[in-house]
N, C-alpha and C positions, 0 to 999 in steps of 0.2 A: 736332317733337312738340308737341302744342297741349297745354300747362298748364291751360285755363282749361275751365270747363263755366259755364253759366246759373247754378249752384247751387255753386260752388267757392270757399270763401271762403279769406280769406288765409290760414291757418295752411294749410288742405288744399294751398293752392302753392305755398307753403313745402316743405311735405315731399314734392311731386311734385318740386321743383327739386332739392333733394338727390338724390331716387331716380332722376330723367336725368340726374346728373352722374355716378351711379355707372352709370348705363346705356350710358353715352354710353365710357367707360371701360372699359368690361368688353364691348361689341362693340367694339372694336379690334382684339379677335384671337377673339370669339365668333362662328359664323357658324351660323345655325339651319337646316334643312330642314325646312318645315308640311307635315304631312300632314292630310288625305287630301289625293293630287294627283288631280285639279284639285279646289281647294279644294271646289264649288261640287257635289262629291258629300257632303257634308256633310248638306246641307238642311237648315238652321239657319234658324229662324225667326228674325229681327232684329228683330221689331217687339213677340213678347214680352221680356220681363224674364230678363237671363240671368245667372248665378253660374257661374264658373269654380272648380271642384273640381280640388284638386291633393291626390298619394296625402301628403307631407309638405313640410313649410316648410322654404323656404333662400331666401334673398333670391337667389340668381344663378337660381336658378330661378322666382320673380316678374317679377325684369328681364328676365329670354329671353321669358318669357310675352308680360307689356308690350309689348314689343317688335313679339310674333310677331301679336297683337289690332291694333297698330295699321296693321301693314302691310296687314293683312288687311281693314282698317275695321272692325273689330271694337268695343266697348266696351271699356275699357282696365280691366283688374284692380284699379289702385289707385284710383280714383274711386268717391265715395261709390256704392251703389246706391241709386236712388232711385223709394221705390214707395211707391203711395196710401196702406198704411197705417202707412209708415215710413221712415226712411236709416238703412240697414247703412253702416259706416264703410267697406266698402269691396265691391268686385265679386268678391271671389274669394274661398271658405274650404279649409281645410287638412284634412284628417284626422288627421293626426297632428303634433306641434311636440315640439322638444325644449327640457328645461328646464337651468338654471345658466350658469353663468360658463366655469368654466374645465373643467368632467368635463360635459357637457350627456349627460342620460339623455332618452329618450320619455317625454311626460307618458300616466300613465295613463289615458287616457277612454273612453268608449264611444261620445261622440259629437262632434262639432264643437255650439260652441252656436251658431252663425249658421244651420249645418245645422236645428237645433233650431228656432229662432226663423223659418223661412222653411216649411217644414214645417207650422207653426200657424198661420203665416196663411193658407196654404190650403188647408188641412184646414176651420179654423173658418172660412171665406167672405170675408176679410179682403181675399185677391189670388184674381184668377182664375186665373193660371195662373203658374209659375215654371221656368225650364227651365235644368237644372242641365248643366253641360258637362263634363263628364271631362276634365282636358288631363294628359298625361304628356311629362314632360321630359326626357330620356336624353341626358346629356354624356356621349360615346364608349357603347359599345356590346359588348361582350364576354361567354362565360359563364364562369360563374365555375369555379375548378378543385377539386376537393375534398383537392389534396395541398397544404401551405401554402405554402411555397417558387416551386410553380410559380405563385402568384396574381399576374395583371396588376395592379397597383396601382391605377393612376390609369385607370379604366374603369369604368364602371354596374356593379355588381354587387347579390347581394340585400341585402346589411347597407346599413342607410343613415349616409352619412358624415357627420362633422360639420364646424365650419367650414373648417378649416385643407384637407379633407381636399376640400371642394368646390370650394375656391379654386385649390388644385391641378390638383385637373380639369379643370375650367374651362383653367388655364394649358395642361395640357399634351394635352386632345381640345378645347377648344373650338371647331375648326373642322369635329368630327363630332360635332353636337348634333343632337338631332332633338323637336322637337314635335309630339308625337299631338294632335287634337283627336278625340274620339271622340263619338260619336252623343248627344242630349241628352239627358237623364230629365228626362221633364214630373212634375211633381208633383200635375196637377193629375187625371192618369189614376191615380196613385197613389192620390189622394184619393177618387175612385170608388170605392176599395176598399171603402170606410168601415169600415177599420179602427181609425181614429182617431188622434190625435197621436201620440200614443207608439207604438203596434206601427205606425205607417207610419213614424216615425223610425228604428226600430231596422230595417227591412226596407229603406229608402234606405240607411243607412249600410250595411250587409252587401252590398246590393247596390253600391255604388260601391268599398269593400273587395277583392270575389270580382274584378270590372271593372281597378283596377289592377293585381292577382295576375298575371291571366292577359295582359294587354297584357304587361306587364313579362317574362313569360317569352316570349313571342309574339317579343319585339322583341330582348333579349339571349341566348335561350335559356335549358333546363334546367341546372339543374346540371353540368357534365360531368368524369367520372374524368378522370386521367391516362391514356394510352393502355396504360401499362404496368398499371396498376388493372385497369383495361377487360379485360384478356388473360388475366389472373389468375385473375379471376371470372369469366370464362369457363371457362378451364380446371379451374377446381376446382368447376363445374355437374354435378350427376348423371348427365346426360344423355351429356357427353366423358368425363365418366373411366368408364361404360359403354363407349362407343366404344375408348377407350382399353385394356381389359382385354381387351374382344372381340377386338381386331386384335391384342394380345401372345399371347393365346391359337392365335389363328389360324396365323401367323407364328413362333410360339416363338421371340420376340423377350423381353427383357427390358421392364418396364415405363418406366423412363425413358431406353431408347431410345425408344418408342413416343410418351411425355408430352415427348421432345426436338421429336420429326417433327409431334405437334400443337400446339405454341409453334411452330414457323418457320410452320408456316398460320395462325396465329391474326395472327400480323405481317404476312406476306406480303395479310390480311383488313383490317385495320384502319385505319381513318383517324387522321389526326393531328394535328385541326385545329389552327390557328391564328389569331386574330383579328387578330394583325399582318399577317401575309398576305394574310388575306381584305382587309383596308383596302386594302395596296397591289396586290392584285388589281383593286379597285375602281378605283383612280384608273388603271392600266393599259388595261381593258377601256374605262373613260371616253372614254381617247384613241384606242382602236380603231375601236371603233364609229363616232368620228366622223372617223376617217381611212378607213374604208371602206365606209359604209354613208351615204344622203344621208337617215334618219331612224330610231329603232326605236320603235316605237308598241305601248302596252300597253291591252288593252281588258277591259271586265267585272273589274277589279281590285278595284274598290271593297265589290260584295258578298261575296267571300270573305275581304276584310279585316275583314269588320265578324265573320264566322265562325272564324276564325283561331285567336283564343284559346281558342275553346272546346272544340277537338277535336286530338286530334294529328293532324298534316297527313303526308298522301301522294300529292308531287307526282308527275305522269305525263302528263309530256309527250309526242308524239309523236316520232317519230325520224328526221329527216332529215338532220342536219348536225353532226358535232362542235359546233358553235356553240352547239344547242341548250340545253346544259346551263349552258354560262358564262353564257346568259341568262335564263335562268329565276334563277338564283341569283343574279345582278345585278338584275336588277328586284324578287326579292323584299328583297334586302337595302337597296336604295335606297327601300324605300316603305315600310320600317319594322320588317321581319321578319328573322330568324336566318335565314342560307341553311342550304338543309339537308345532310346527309351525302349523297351521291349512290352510288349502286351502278356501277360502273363495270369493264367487261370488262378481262381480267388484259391481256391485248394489250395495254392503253395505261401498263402499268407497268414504264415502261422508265427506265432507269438514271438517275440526276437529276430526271427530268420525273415518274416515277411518287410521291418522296419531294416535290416541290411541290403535284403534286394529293390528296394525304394532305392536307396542311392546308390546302388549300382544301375537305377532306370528305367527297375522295372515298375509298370504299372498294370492294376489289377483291373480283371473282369470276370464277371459271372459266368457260367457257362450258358444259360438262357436268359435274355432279361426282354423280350418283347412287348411281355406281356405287363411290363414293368414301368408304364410311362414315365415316371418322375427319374427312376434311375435311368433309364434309354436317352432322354435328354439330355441328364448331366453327365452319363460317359461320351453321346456324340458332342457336345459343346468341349468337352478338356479334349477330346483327341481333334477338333477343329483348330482349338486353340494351338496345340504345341506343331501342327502342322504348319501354322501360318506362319509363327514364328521362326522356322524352316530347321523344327529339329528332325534328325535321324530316327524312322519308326523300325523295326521289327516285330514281327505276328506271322504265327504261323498258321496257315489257312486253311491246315488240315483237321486243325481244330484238336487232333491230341494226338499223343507218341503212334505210329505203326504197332503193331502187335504181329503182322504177317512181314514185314519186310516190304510189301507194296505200298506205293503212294494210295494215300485214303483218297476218297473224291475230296472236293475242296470245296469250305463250309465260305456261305458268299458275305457274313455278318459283317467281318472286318472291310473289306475289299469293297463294299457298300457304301459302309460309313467314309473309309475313302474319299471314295468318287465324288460323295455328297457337299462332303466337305469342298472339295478342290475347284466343282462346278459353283460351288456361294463365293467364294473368293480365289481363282485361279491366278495366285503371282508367281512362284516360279515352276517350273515343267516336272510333273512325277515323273520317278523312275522305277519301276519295282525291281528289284535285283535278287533272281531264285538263286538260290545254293544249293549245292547236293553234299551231303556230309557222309561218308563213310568209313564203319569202323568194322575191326577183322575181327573182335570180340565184344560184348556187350557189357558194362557198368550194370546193367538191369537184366543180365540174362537169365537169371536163377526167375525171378518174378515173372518175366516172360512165360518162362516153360511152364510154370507153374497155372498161369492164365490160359494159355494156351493148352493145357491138358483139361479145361473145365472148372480150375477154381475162380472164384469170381476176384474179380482185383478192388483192392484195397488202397481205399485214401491215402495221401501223404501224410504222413505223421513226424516228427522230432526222434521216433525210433529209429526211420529210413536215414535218418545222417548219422546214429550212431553205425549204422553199416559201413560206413565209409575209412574205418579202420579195417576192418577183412579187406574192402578194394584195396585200398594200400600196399597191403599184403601180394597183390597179384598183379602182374601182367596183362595188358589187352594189345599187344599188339601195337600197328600204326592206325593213324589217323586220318584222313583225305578229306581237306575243304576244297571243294571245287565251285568255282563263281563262273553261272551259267549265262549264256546270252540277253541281257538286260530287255523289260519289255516297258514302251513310252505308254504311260497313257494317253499324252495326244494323240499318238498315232493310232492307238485302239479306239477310241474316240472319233476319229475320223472316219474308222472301218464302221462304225457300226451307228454314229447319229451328224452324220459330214456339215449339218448346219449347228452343231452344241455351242457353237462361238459367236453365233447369233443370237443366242439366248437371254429374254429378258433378264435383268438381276431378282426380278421378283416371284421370278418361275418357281414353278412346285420344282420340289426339292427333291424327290421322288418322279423324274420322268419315265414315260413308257418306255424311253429306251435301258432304262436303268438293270434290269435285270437280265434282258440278254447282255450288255455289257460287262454285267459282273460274271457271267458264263462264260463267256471266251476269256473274261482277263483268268477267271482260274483256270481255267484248262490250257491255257497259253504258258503259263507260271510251272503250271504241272508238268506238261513237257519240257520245257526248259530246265527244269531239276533232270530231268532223264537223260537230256543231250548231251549234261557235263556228268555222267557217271566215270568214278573211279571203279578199274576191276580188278579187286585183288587176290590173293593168293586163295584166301576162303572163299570167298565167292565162286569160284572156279573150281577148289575140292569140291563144293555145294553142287553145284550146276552136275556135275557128272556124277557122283557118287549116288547122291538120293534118287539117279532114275536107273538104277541097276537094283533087282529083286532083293537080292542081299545086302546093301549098301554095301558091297565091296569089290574088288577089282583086283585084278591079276595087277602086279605094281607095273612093269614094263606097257601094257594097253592102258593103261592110268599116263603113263607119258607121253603115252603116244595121243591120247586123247586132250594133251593138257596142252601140248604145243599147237594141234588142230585148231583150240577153243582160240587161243594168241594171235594164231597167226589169220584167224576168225575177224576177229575184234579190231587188230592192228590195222587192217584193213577193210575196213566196214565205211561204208557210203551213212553211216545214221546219224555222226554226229564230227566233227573236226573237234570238237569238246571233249571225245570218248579217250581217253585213257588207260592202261593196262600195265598191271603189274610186269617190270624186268624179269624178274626169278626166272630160274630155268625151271623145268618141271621136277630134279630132283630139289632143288632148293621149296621149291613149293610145297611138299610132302612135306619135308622138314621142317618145313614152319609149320604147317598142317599140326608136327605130330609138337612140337614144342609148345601152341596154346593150346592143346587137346581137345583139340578137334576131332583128332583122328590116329588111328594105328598101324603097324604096321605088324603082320602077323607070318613070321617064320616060316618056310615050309619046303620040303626038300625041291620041288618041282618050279619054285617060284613064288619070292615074298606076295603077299595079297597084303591091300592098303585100306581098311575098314573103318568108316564109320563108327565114334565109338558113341554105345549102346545110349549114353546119357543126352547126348550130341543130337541126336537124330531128328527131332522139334527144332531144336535152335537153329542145326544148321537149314530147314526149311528156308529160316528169317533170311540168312543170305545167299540162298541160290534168286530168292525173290528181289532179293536187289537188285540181281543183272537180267532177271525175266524178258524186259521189254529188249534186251539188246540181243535174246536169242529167242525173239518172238520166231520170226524172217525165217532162219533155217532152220529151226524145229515146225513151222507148220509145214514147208517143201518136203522136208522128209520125211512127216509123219503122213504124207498120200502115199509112200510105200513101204507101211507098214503091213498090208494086207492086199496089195495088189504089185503085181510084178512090171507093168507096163501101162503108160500113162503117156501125152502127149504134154507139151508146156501150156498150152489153152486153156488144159482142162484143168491143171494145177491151178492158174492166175484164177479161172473161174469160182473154184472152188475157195480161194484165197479170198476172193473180193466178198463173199457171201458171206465169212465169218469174219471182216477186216471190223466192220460198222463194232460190233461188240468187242473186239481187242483192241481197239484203236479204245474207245471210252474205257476199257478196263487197265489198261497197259500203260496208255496215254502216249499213244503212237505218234509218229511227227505228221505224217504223209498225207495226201489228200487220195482218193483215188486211183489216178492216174500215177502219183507217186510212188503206194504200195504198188502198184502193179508191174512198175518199174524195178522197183526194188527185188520184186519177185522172182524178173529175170534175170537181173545181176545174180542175186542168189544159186539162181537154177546153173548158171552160168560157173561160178565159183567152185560148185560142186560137182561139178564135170571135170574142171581142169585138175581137181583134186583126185580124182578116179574114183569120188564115191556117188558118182551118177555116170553111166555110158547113154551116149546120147548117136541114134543114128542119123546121117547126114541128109538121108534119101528121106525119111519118111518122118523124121522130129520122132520118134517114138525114145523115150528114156527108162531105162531100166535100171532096178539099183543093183550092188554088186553080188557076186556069188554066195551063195551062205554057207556061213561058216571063215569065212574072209574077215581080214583085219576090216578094209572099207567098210563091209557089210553089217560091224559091229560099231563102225563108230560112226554112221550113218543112222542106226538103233539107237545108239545113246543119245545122237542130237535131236529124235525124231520123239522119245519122250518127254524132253521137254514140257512142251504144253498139252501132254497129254489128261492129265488133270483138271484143265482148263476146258480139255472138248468134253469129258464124261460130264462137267458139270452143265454144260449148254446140254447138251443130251438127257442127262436126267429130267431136266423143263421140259422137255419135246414129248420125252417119253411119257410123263402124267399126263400133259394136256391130250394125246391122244388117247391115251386107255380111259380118260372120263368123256372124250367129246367135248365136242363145241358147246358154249349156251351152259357148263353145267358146275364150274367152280369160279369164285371170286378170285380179285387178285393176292385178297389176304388168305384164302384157302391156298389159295398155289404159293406162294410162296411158305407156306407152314410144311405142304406138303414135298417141296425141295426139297427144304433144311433137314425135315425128320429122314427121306430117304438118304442124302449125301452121311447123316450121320447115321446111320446104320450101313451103309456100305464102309463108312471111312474105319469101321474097326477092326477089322485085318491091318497088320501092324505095317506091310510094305504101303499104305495109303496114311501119311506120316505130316500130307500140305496141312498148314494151319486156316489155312483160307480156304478147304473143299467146301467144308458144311461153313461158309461165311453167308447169312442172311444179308446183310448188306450187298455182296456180289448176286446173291440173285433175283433181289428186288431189281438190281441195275439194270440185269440183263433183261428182265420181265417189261418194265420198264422202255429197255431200246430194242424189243419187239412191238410193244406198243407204237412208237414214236417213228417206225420202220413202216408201221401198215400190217403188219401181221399179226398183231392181235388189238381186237376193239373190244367195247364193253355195250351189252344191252338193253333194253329199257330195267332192268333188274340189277344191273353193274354185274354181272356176269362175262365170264373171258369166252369170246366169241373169236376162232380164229378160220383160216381159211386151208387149200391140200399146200400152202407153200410148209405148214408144220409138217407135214408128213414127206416133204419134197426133202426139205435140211434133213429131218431124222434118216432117209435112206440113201445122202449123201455121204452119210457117218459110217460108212461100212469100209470106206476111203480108209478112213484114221483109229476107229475102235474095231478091234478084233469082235467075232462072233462072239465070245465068253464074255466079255465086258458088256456088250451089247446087251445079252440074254439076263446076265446076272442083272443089271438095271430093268429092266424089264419085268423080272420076278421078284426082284425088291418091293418094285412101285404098287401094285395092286395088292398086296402084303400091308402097304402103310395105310392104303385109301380102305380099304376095309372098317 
């Protein structure tokens, strides 16, 4: 540590020598973590004049500081500050200090006076500009409990300690310390105000005040009951001991049999956290991650950190892997924040393992309980409860893992109770915050394929964790948390009921606007996972390989088609979120062939890069992760798959007619006008590429010669969603070979599923979502909701010639054999 400055005279290195010998002393067993990571999202001007704002004074909390400015090249805290119209004796001020000897109280103030004094020089023109830095220092990290007995002693909590009680801390978390640096307050935008020395004084200090409040809960969390508290007040809520008379009446049961059977749900509900746990969770997951994973990379962190404290958070990540969750809650809790309570299906509360993840936060739920009044009340009364109290939720709203790699639709159960909640007592603003999680190999891949080939899946059980020695054994690759564009619900709230703030307090609970607004918040959520996709190396072997007859490729058109897919994505209008693996495309093979994914097969005329035979299902799961990001240029180029010339009109038209069902299945961003947009960009991109020529005179677009490099990797982008049209076409094709008036929607849809699954057993038709029932009730569904198919006094599917208008539009994108082969399937099933 360098003692000395241009301006540092002796006494000042005197008492820096003293304060590194005490530094020097106290990191022996101190060991800090600086956030934000990477520091360098900060955007800290170094060339103004900066003040380090701490919420109160402890010297172990100067020394961590110290410490944390110099590693960092920081300005160091104790050194005079030194500015043209003055030296502060030192670089950092307090807000708060306590006074005496041996009983130390908070000294009464309303302001710091260096605050004061740094405020009037540039208020009055003194300094141009000053930029005050918030830092928050948190030795160990816990929240506090409201019964006295249970309180963690030696942990952050809200009372602030005094010396004995820091030194302590220090002793006994000093190796979970954590340093916020948070965003700067210029003084000099303040000064713009002109509202002059004193009311900009009193409105910095409030504002740096309100600033550590809300870190501070951000970082240790809310207050929290004891669980047994938590269960209590629950059960003695209006709302359960309603419930509770209801069902003694119903039943002519006695009352506290009844207030027995809702105390075992309110238990069998609730979490139990534990900040010990969660510590030694951390340092467990530490050594997982890096015994099986070769990185886990977090991206777009930094702007919902800077939002964090001001809204209560509602994580909602996508759902593809048990993993999911222990990583969200690890990364949020390694960057500075409370993990939150998560919602977690009763299936994983098995005997030992279900009383661990209680205090790691999680809390359980049925997977149906509607029908279940007494239990529906006492799950929505504990998740109102720990809302209010302003803890951190996580649930995933797809309701269970992916099975295809595509987002599921979004179940509206959680996101209800939500709203419900937030509109009976709205204090501080929801935030829901989607994640998109991707991984280059599966923890559950084997059970996957195995589901995915037809066997039926299989409960959790205490077996499924003895698996987790084989995983150990193996490599997956890397990781990708990506945190996608945060969605308010006041702002959804506005869009969709602009008076809810007028709302008496006694209003039904359940308004009519309630369920369209649980539809846009999930489909709003849903998209927002797609816009921060990571695209990785697999992903992209995926995307190309499975739509070649052979899953395999000449290796050099494999590279050629890899940097295409890159320099695709790199530049893609869908998302500022979107992402894309570095690797070059030989590097991508490589890793390709290292988790065995894929091979590489010798041959005098030219390696070919294949698909390997086991692979072939799985890899399905991740070309469908990047689906919606190659919606765009696989449906442009799949209108000349069967036609040589085409104008751009008739493209966008043919675009807009199947946008309505890709957009609900994909979970497209655009409106309209948007896709239609997007569509020329597209058309456009693909020109300057040379795999579309486009005449100046007449707009006529051709695609390229055949037998041409363009003409081949125009083919591969243009299969794509080929899969995706035969399955809308199968629909078209039944409804027309029975007629109008003559199947229900539960016969059509029976009759889908059987023909997709008989066509899909030829081994090159390999998507796990063809013959997916759920994709075609959807679609069946947003023809209904379109105007194209009604139901008649018999609930019979009555449609009109626009089915027969799509079906002979299809000759655009499905060849005559695909066409016909569907065709002669269908009346085959209906038989």
């Amino acid at each position: 540590m360098n003692m000395r400055s241009p301006y540092t005279g002796f006494f000042t290195r005197l008492t820096l020598l003293g304060f590194q010998s005490l530094r020097t002393i106290l990191h022996w067993w101190v060991k800090a973590r600086v956030l934000p990571q990477p520091f360098a999202d900060l955007e800290l001007d170094r060339h103004k004049p900066i003040c380090y704002v701490i919420d109160s004074y402890a010297l172990t909390t100067l020394l961590i500081l110290d410490k944390a400015c110099e590693e960092q090249g920081l300005p160091r805290p104790l050194l005079p500050l030194r500015l043209p119209s003055g030296v502060e004796p030192r670089t950092y001020l307090a807000l708060r200090r306590k006074k005496g000897l041996l009983i130390r109280r908070t000294e009464v103030r309303s302001h710091s006076e260096t605050l004061k004094r740094l405020v009037e020089h540039v208020c009055e023109g003194r300094e141009e500009d000053i930029h005050l830095v918030p830092v928050t220092v948190l030795i160990g990290r816990a929240p506090d409990k409201e019964t006295g007995l249970a309180k963690i002693f030696f942990t952050e909590s809200w009372e602030i300690g005094g010396r004995v009680w820091r030194f302590l801390n220090s002793l006994v978390n000093g190796r979970h310390t954590m340093v916020q640096f948070s965003t700067p307050v210029s003084l000099r935008e303040l000064a713009a105000e002109n509202l002059g020395p004193a009311r900009s004084l009193r409105k910095v200090a409030r504002i740096l005040r309100v600033h550590f409040q809300r870190v501070r809960s951000a970082a240790i969390g809310p207050d929290l009951s004891h669980r047994r508290t938590v269960i209590e007040e629950v059960l003695r809520s209006e709302a359960v001991r309603q419930a509770i008379d209801e069902q003694a009446r119903k039943h002519r049961a006695g009352e506290p049999k009844v207030l027995r059977q809702a105390r075992k749900y309110a238990f069998e509900i609730a979490a139990n956290y534990s900040y010990a746990f969660v510590r030694l969770a951390s340092f467990v997951l530490t050594w997982f991650w890096n015994r099986i994973y070769d990185g886990v990379e977090l991206q777009h962190f930094r702007g919902f950190q800077k939002l964090a404290p001001d809204y209560e958070i509602i994580y909602v990540p996508c759902h593809r892997s048990h993993i999911d969750y222990l990583l969200v809650s690890y990364f949020v809790y390694h960057n500075g924040l409370v993990p939150p309570h998560i919602a977690a299906g009763v299936n994983l509360n098995l005997p030992v393992l279900g009383h661990f993840l209680r205090m790691g936060g999680a809390f359980f739920l049925r997977r149906s309980f509607r029908s279940q009044k007494l239990y529906s009340a006492v799950f929505y009364e504990y998740l109102a409860r720990i809302l209010s109290n302003g803890t951190a939720i996580e649930y995933f709203i797809e309701g269970t893992r992916s099975r295809t790699g595509r987002l599921l639709q979004p179940k509206g159960g959680m996101l209800s109770m939500t709203v419900r909640a937030y509109l009976r007592a709205p204090q501080r603003p929801i935030m829901f915050q989607p994640i998109y999680v991707g991984y280059e190999r599966l923890v559950e891949g084997s059970s996957y394929t195995a589901e995915l080939s037809g066997q039926q899946k299989k409960s959790e059980s205490w077996g499924d964790l003895l698996k987790v020695f084989g995983v150990l054994r193996q490599r997956y690759g890397k990781v990708h948390v990506s945190f996608a564009e945060p969605v308010f619900l006041d702002q959804v709230l506005d869009e969709v009921a602009p008076g809810w703030r007028e709302r008496p307090a006694d209003a039904d609970e359940r308004p009519a606007f309630l369920n369209p607004l649980v539809e846009r918040l999930g489909n709003r959520i849903m998209t927002g996972m797609n816009e921060a996709t990571h695209v990785n190396a697999i992903n992209l072997l995926a995307a190309i390989l499975l739509t070649t007859r052979k899953l395999a490729m000449d290796r050099a058109e494999l590279c050629d088609q890899l940097l295409l897919y890159q320099d695709l994505l790199r530049g893609s209008h869908y998302s500022a979120r979107i992402t894309c693996t570095e690797q070059s495309p030989d590097e991508i093979i490589a890793y390709g062939e290292e988790l065995g994914a894929v091979e590489t097969r010798k041959h005098p005329l030219g390696d070919i890069v294949a698909v390997r035979t086991e692979q072939s299902v799985l890899l399905a799961y991740f070309r469908n992760n990047i689906s919606h990001l190659l919606a765009v240029p696989s449906l442009v180029a799949s209108c000349f798959l069967n036609v040589r010339r085409l104008k751009a009109e008739r493209i966008t038209r043919l675009a807009l007619a199947v946008y309505p069902f890709l957009k609900a299945e994909l979970f497209l961003p655009w409106d309209g006008a948007g896709f239609a947009a997007a569509v020329d960009r597209q058309i456009d991109w693909l020109v300057e590429r040379g795999l579309l020529a486009k005449n100046a005179e007449t707009g006529v677009l051709k695609p390229p010669a055949g037998g041409s490099r363009e003409e081949l990797q125009l083919r591969i982008m243009a299969h794509g969603l080929l899969q995706t049209f035969e399955r809308y076409f199968i629909t078209m094709a039944i409804l027309a070979k029975n007629g109008s008036g003559t199947l229900t929607r539960a016969d059509l849809e029976q009759l889908c599923f059987l023909t997709a699954q008989r066509i899909s057993h030829p081994p090159e038709i390999a998507a796990p979502e063809f013959s997916d029932r759920n994709l075609f009730r959807q679609f069946i569904n947003l023809l209904r909701e379109n105007g194209v198919l009604s139901t008649d006094a018999d609930e019979k599917l009555v449609f009109t010639e626009v089915i027969r208008e799509i079906s002979d539009d299809a000759k655009f994108i499905l060849s005559t054999e695909i066409r016909h082969g569907i065709l002669r399937v269908a009346p085959q099933v209906l038989q």
